[in-house]
Structures are given as structure tokens and as C-alpha cells.
PAVO-947914 format. One record per residue: residue number from 1; residue in one letter; chain; x, y, z of N, C-alpha, C, CB in turn. Coordinates in steps of 0.2 Angstrom, whole numbers. Glycine has a CB too. Layout:
SITE pos code unit  n.c1  n.c2  n.c3 ca.c1 ca.c2 ca.c3  c.c1  c.c2  c.c3 cb.c1 cb.c2 cb.c3
SITE NUM    A    A     X     Y     Z     X     Y     Z     X     Y     Z     X     Y     Z
...
//
This chain:
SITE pos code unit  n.c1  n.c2  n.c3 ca.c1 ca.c2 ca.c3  c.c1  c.c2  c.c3 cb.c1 cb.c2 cb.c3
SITE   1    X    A  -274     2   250  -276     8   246  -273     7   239  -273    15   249
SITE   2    X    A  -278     9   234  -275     9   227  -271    14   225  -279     8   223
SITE   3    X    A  -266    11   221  -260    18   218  -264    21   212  -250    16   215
SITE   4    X    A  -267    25   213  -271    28   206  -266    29   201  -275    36   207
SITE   5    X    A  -262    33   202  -256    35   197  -253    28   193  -251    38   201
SITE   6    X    A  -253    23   196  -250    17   190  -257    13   189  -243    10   195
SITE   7    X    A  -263    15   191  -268     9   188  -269    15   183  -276     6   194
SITE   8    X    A  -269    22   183  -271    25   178  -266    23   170  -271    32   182
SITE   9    X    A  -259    22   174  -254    18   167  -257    12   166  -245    17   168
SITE  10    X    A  -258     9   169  -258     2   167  -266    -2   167  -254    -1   172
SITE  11    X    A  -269     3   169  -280     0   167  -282     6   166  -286    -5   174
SITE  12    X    A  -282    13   161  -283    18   162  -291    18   162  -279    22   156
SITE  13    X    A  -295    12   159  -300    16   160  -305    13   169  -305    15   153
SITE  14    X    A  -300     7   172  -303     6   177  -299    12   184  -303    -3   178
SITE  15    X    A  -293    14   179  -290    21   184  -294    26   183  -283    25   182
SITE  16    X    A  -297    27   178  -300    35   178  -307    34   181  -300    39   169
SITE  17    X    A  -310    27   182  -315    26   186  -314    28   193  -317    19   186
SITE  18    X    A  -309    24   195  -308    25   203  -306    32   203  -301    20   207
SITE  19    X    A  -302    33   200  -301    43   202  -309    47   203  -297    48   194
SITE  20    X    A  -312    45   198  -320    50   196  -322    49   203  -326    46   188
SITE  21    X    A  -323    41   207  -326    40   211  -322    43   216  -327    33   211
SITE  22    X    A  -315    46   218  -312    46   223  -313    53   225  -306    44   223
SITE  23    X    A  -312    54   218  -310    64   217  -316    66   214  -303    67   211
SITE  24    X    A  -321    64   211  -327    67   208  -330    74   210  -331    62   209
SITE  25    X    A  -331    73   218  -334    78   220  -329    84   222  -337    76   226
SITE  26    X    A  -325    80   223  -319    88   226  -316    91   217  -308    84   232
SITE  27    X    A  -318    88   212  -317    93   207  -322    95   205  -313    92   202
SITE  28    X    A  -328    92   206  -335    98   202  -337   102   209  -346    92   199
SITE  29    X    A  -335   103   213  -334   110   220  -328   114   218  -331   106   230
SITE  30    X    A  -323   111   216  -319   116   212  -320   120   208  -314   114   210
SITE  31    X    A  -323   116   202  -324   120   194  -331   126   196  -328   111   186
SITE  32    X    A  -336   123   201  -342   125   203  -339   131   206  -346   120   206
SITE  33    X    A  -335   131   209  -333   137   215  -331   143   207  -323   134   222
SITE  34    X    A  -328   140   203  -322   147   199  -328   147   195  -311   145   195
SITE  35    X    A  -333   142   192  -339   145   186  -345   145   190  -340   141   179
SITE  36    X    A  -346   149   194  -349   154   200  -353   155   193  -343   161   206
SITE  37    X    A  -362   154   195  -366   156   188  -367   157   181  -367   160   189
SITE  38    X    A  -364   151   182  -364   147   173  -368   142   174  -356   144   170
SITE  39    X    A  -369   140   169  -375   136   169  -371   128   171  -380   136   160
SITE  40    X    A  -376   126   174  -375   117   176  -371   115   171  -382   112   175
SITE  41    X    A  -373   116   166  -371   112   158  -363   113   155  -376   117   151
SITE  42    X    A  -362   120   157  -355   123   158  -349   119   163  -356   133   161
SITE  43    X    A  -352   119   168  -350   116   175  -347   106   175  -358   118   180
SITE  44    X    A  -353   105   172  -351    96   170  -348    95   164  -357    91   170
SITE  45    X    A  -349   100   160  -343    98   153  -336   100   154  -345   103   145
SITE  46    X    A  -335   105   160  -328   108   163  -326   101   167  -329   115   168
SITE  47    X    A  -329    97   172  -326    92   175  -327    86   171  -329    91   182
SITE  48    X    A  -327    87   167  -328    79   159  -321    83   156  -337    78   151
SITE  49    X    A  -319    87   155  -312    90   151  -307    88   157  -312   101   149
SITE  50    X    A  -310    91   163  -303    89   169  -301    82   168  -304    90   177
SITE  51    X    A  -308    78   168  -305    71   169  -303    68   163  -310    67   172
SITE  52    X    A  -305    69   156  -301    69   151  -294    71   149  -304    70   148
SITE  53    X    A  -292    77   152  -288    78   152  -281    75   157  -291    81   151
SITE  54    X    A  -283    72   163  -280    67   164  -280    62   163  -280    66   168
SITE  55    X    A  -282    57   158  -285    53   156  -278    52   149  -292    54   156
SITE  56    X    A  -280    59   146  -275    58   140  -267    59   140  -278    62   136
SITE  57    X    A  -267    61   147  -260    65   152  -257    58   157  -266    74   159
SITE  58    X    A  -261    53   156  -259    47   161  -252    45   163  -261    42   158
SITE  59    X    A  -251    45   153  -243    43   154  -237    48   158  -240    43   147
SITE  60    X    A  -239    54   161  -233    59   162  -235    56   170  -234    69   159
SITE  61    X    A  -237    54   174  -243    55   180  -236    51   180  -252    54   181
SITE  62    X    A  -235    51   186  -229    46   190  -228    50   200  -219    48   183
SITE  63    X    A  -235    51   201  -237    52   208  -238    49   214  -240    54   208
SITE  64    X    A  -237    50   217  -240    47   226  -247    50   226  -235    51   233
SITE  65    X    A  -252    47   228  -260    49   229  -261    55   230  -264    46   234
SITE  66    X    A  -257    55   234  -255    65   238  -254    69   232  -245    66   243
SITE  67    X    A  -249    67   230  -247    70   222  -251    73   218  -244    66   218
SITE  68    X    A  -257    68   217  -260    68   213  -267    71   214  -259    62   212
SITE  69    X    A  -269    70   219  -276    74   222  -272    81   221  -279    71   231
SITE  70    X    A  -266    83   222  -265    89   224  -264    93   213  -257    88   231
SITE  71    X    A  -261    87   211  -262    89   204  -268    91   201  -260    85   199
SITE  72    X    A  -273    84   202  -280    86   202  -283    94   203  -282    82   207
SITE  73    X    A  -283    93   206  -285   100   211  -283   106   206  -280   102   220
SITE  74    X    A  -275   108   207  -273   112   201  -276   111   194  -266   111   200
SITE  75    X    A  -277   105   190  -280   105   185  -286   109   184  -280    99   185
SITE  76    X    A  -290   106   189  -297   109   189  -298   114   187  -299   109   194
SITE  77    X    A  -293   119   194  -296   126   193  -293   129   186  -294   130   200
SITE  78    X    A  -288   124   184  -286   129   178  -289   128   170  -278   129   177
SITE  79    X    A  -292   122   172  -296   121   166  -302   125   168  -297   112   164
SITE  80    X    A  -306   126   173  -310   130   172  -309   138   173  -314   128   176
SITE  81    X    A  -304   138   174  -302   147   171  -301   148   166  -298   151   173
SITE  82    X    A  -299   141   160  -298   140   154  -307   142   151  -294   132   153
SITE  83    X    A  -310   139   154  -315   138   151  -320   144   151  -318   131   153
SITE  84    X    A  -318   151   157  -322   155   157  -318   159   152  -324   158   163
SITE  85    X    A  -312   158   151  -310   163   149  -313   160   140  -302   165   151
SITE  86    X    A  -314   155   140  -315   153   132  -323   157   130  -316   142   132
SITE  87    X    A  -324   156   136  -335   159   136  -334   166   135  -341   159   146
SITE  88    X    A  -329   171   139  -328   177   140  -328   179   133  -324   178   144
SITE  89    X    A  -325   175   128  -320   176   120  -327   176   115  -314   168   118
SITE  90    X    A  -332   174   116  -336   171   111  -339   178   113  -340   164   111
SITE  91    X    A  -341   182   106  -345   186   104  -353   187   103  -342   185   100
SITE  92    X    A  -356   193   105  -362   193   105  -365   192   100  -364   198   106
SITE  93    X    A  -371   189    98  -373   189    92  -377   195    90  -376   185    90
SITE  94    X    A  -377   196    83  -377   202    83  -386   199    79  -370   206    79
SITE  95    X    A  -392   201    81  -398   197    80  -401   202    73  -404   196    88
SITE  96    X    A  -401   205    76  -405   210    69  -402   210    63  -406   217    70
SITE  97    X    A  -394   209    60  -391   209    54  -392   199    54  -380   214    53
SITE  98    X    A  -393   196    56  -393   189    55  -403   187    52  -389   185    66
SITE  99    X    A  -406   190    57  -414   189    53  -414   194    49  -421   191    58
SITE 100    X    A  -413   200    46  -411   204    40  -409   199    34  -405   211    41
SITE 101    X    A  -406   196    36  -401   192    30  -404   185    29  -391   191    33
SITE 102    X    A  -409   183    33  -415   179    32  -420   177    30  -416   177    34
SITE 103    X    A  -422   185    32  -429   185    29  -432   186    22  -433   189    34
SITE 104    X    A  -437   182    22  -439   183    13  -443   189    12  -443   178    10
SITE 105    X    A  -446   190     6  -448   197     4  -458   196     8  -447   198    -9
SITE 106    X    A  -458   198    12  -466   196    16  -471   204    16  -465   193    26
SITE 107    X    A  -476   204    15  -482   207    17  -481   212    24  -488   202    18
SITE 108    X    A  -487   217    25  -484   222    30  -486   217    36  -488   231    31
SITE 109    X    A  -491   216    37  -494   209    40  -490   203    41  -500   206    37
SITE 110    X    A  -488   202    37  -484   197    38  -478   199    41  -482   194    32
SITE 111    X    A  -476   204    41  -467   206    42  -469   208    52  -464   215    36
SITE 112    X    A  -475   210    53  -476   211    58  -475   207    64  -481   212    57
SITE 113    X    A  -480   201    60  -481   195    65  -473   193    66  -486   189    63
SITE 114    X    A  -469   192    60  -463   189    58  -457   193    66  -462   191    48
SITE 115    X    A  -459   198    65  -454   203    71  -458   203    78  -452   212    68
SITE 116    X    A  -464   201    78  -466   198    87  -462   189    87  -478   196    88
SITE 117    X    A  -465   186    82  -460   179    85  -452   180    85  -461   172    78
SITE 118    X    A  -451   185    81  -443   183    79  -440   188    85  -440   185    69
SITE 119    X    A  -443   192    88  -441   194    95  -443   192   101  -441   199    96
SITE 120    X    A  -450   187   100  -449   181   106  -445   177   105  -455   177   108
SITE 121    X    A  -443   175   100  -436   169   100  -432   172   102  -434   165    92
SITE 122    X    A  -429   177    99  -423   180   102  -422   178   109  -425   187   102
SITE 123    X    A  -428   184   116  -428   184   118  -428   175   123  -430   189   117
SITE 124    X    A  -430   173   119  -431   165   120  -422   163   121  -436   161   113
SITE 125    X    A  -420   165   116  -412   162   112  -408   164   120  -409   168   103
SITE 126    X    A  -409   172   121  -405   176   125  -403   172   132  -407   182   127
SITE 127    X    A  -411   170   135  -409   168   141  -408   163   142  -412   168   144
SITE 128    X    A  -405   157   136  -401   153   138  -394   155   137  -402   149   135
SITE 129    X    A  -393   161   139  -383   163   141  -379   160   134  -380   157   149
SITE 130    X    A  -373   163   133  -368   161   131  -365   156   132  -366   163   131
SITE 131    X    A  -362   148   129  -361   151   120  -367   148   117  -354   148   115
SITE 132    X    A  -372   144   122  -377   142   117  -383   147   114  -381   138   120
SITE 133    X    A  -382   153   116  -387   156   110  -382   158   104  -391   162   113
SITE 134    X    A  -376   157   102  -371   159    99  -372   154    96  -366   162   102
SITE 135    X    A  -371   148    96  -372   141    93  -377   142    88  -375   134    98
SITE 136    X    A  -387   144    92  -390   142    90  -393   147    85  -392   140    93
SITE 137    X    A  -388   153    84  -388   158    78  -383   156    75  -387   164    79
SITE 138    X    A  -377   152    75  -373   152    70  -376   148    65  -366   150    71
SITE 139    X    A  -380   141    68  -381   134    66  -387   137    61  -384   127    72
SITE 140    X    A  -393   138    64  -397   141    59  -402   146    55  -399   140    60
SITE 141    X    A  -397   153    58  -398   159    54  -391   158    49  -398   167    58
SITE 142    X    A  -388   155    51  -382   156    47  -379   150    45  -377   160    51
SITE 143    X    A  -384   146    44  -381   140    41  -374   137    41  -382   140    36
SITE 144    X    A  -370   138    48  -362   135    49  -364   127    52  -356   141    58
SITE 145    X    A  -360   126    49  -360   117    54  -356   116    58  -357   110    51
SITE 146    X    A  -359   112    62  -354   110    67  -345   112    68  -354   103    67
SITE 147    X    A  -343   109    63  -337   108    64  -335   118    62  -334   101    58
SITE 148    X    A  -337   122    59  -339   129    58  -339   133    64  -345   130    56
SITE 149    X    A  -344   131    68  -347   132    76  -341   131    79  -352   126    79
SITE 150    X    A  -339   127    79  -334   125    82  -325   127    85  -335   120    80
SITE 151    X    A  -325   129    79  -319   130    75  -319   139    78  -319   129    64
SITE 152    X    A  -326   142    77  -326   150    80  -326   150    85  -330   154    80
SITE 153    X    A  -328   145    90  -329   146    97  -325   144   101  -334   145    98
SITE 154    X    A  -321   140    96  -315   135   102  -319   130   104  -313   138   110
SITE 155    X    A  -321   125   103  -325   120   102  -326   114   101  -328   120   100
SITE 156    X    A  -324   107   103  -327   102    99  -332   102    96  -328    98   101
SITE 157    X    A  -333   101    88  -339    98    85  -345    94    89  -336    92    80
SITE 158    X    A  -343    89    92  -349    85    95  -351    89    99  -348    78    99
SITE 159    X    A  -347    94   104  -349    98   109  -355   102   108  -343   103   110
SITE 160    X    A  -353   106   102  -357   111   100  -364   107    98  -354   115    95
SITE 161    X    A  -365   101    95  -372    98    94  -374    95   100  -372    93    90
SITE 162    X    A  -371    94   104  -373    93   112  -377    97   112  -369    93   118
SITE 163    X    A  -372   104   114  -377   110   116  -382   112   113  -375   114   116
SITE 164    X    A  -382   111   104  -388   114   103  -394   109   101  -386   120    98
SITE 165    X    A  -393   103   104  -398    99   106  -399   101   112  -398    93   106
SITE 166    X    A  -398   103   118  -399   105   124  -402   111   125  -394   104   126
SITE 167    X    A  -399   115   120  -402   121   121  -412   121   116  -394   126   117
SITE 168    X    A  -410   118   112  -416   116   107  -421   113   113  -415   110   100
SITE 169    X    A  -421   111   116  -426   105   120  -425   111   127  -422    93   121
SITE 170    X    A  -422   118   128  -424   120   134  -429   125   133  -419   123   137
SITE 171    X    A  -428   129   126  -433   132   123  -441   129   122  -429   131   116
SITE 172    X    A  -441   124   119  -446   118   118  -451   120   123  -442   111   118
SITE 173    X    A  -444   117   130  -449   115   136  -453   121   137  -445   114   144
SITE 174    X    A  -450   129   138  -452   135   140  -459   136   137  -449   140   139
SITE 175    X    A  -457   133   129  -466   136   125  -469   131   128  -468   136   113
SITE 176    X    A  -472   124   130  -473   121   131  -477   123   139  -468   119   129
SITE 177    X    A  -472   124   142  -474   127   148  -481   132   147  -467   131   152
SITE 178    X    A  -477   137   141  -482   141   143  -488   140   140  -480   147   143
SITE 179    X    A  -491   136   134  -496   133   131  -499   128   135  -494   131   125
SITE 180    X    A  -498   128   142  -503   123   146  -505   127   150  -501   117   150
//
């Protein structure tokens, strides 16, 4: 049997392979159990933090497999009660002072049509849950960058352009769907 705990000091990335392979499942059943209806997306960036986070934590690891699956474990669930409580923190957007503060000077006709799209997007925006509809009003009613985004919501930079490429292409799909 391999000693995960010294291949993780001494080959960290062919250690954090064998772990992912060993323990993979028993920490996305863990993160999955405590973010009970969060989205997929929530769920696998939570078991990429756990295992980064052992990853960057290597050097302290000085365990018996035992030890270690059992740290594992702990980790999990606390990074993912880190991570609802991070979700829990982000703020509603507030949609109507954010399209007020965007829209230009338009016609009665124009403004009309302007508040059917801009409350099917909304409504579009909403049901992709928090924090990505929060992303995708900061990014472009509110022109924040990334690193902006990020900084408010407790965030990596790259994170938050993950998401709101993800979130952009779920949208996408829906109009899409429904124009066939």
C-alpha cells in the first residue's frame, strides 16, 4: 500500500493524484451531502478547494492513511460549510436600481419592449441561483471586473470568469431551447 502522506511530500502532484483517485468519491458524497441543492457547479469547485487545499497543506500532513482519510473527511465537510456560508453572505441583487442606472433616454415603445426583455433576462439571470446571477450583474450592469467580483464576493478572479462563462452559455442554451 502506498503512504499517501509522504508521496504527497515528496511527488505532490503524483500524491494528490493517488489521493483524488483513492478519496475522490468519499469527498464529493461528503461536500454533496452538506451542499444538499446547490448546483453541480457549487459542489465540484467545493471538492477542487478540498483537494487544493491539501495539496497546499502537504507539508504539515505527517499521517498514517487512517489519519489521513480521517483528516480528509474533516476537511471536506468544513470547507463545504465554509463555502455555504460564503454563498449565504453574497447579497441579492438589487435589478431594478442596476437597469435604471443603465438604461439610455428611449421612446414609450421602446422602453416597453426594453422592460419585457429586461425582465425575461432577469428572470433568466434568477434561475441560475446564487452567486452566479450576482456575478452576472456585477460584470455587466455594473461594469466590475473580475478581480472587483471577486474581492465582493470572496472569490478568486479566475473563479468568477469560470462562472460567468458558465453561467452565459446556461442562459444561451435556454433561449435556444426555446427558439426551436
Amino acid at each position: 500500500m502506498i503512504d499517501l502522506s509522504n508521496l504527497m511530500k515528496n511527488d505532490p502532484e503524483n500524491g494528490i493524484r493517488a489521493l483524488f483517485r483513492q478519496y475522490g468519491g468519499l469527498v464529493y458524497c461528503i461536500v454533496r451531502r452538506v451542499l444538499a441543492g446547490y448546483p453541480d457547479d457549487d459542489v465540484e469547485e467545493c471538492v477542487s478547494d478540498v483537494f487544493y487545499y491539501l495539496y497546499r497543506h502537504r507539508r504539515r500532513l505527517n499521517l498514517s492513511d487512517r489519519a489521513l482519510k480521517t483528516y480528509l473527511i474533516k476537511t471536506a465537510e468544513h470547507r463545504a460549510i465554509d463555502h455555504q456560508r460564503k454563498i449565504a453572505r453574497i447579497p441579492v441583487p438589487q435589478e431594478d436600481a442596476l437597469w435604471e442606472a443603465a438604461e439610455p433616454e428611449l421612446s414609450a415603445e421602446e422602453q416597453a419592449l426594453s422592460h419585457l426583455r429586461r425582465d425575461e433576462l432577469i428572470e433568466r439571470i434568477r434561475a441560475l441561483g446564487e452567486p452566479d446571477a450576482s456575478i452576472l450583474l456585477m460584470k455587466y450592469w455594473l461594469n466590475l471586473t473580475s478581480a472587483e467580483i471577486g474581492e465582493r464576493l470572496g472569490m478568486k478572479p479566475n473563479t468568477v470568469v469560470v462562472r460567468a462563462g458558465r453561467a452565459l452559455k446556461r442562459i444561451r442554451e435556454t433561449w435556444k431551447g426555446e427558439s426551436e
